[in-house]
C-alpha positions in Angstrom: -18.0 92.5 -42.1 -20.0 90.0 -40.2 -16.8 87.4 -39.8 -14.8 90.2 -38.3 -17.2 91.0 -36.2 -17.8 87.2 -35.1 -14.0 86.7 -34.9 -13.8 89.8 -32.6 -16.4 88.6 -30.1 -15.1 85.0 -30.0 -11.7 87.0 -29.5 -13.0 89.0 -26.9 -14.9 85.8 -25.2 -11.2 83.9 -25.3 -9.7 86.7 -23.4 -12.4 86.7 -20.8 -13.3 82.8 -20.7 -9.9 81.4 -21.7 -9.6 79.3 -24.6 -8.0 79.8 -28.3 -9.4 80.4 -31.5 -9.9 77.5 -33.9 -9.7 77.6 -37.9 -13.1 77.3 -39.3 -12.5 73.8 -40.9 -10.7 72.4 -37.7 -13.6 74.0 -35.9 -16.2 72.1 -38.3 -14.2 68.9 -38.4 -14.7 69.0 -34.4 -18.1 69.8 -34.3 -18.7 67.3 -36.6 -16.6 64.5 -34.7 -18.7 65.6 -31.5 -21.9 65.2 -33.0 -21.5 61.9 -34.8 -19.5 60.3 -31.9 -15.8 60.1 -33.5 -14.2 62.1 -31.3 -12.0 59.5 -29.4 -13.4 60.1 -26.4 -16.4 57.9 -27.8 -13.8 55.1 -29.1 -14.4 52.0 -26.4 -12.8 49.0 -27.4 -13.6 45.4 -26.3 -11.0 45.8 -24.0 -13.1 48.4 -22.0 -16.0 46.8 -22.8 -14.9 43.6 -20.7 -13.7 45.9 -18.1 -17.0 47.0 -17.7 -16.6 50.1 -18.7 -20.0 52.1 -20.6 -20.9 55.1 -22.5 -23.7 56.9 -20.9 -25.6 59.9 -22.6 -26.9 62.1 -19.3 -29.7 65.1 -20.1 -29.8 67.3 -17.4 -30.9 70.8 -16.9 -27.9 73.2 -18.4 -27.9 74.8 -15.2 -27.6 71.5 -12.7 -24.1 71.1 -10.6 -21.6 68.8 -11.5 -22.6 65.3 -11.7 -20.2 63.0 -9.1 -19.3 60.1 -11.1 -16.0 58.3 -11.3 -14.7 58.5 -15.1 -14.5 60.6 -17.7 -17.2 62.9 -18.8 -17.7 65.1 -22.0 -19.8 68.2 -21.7 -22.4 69.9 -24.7 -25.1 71.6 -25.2 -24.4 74.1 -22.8 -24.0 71.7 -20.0 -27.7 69.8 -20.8 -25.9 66.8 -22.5 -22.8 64.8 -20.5 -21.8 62.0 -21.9 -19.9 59.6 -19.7 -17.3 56.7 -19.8 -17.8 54.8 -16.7 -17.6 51.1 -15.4 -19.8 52.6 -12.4 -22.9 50.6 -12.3 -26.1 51.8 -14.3 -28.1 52.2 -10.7 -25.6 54.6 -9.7 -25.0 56.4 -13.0 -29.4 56.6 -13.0 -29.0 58.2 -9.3 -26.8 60.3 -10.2 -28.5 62.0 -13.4 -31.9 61.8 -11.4 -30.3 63.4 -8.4 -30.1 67.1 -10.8 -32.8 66.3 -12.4 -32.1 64.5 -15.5 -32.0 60.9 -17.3 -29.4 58.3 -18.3 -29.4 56.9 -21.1 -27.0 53.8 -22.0 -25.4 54.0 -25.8 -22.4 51.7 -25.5 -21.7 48.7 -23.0 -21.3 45.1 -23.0 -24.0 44.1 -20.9 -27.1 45.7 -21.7 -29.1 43.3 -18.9 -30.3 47.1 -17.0 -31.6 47.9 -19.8 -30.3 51.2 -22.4 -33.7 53.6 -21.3 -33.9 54.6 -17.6 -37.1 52.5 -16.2 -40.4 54.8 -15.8 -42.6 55.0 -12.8 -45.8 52.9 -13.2 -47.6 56.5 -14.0 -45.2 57.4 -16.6 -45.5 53.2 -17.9 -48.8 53.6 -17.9 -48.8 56.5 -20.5 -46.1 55.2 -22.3 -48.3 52.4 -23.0 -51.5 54.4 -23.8 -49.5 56.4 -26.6 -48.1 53.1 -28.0 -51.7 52.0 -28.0 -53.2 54.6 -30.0 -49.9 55.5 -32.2 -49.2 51.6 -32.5 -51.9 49.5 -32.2 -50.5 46.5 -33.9 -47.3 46.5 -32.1 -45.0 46.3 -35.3 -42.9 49.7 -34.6 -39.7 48.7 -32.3 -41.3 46.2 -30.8 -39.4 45.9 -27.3 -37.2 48.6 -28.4 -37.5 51.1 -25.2 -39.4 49.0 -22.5 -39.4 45.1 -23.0 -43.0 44.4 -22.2 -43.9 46.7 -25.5 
């Protein structure tokens, strides 16, 4: 009874929203893509790499407007997770995920020189650091991992 049920409401959600219904294992198969980046969407060769072109992971509130970038985005998590395929550069992609209130993060691009973490504030550095100190004293987890000068 409860998969009728779910397969009414999603029914019901298609008529109001739009959309189709999807075949449980096509539906998981997609999910699955999605989540472990498979979905071609996510497929940059090196031929858009030395285009310049980047995959950016943005987290933003679920609830912030559309983020003005030129690409191609991919939307989750209820609108808290766009991912983005852009040759914009990362200072403009950072602005623009700040701008609603959220954080880039780079996951794909052929130069990494801006770094894959946006760059903290000296406040935020400074805690950063502090939690490093005391969770990492000897320096040997990730060393220049997030921030190069730890």
């Amino acid at each position: 009874m409860r998969v009728a049920g779910a397969v009414a409401a999603v029914s019901a959600a298609c008529l109001k929203l739009g959309g189709a219904m999807v075949d449980p294992p096509e539906a998981a198969a997609w999910w699955l893509g999605l989540r472990d980046q498979r979905q071609e969407f996510f497929a940059l060769d090196d031929g858009d790499l030395a285009r310049g072109e980047c995959l950016w992971r943005l987290s933003v509130p679920s609830t912030s407007p559309p983020v003005e970038l030129s690409g191609s985005q991919c939307i989750e998590w209820h609108g808290a997770e766009r991912w983005w395929r852009t040759s914009v550069p990362p200072r403009e992609v950072r602005a623009a995920a700040a701008s609603v209130g959220g954080h880039a993060t780079l996951i794909r691009g052929a130069d990494k020189s801006a770094g894959a973490f946006t760059p903290l504030d000296a406040v935020l550095m400074r805690i950063h650091h502090g939690l490093k100190q005391a969770f990492d004293p000897a320096g040997i987890f990730n060393p220049g991992r997030l921030y190069a000068e730890f």
